[in-house]
N, C-alpha and C positions, 0 to 999 in steps of 0.2 A: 874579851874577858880579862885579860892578862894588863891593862889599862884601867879597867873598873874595879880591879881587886889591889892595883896599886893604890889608884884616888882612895879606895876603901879603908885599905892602911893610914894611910897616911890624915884622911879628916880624922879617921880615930885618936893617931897618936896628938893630933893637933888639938881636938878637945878636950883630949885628957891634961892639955897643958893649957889649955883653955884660948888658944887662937884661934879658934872657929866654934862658933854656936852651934847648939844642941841638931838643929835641924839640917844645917851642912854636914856635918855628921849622918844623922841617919838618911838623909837622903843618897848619899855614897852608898851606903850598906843597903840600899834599897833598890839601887842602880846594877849594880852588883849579882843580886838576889832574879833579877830580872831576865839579866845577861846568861846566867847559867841556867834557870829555868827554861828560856828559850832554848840555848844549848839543847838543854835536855829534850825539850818538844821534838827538834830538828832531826835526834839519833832516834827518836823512837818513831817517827815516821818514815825513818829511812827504814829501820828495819823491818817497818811493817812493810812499806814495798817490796822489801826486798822477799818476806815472805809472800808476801801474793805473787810476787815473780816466781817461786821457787815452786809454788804449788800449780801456776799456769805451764811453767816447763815440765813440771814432774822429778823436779830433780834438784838436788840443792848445788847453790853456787859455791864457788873454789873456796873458798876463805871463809872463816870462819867468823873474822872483822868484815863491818860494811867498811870502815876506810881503806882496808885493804883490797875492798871489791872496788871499789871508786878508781882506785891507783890503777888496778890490773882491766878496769874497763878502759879508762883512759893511754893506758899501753898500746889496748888492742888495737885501738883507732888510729894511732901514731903509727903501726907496723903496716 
């Protein structure tokens, strides 16, 4: 994301000076728009797993972040 939001800067400021056409342009901000939408898909499935885990255990998990659940399940297995 941190790639697609720099390209995204950058056609912009480049149209505005007009080194790149209209459609280089919005296809940045469209690439962009994508990248974080997936993002977004990706946490809310996680959370939904993580609720149907928390309702098949009975019990809610330690953390209140799934990244932080991710981390501390990853721990567990290394110990």
């Amino acid at each position: 994301i941190v790639q697609a939001e720099q390209w995204s800067r950058s056609s912009l400021t480049a149209y505005e000076v007009g080194k790149v056409n209209f459609n280089t342009m919005i296809n940045a901000q469209i690439r962009l728009l994508r990248f974080e939408l997936q993002s977004e898909n990706y946490l809310f499935s996680l959370y939904k797993k993580r609720a149907e885990l928390e309702e098949v255990l009975g019990a809610s998990l330690l953390s209140q972040h799934p990244n932080d659940t991710v981390s501390h399940l990853h721990k567990e297995k290394a110990s």
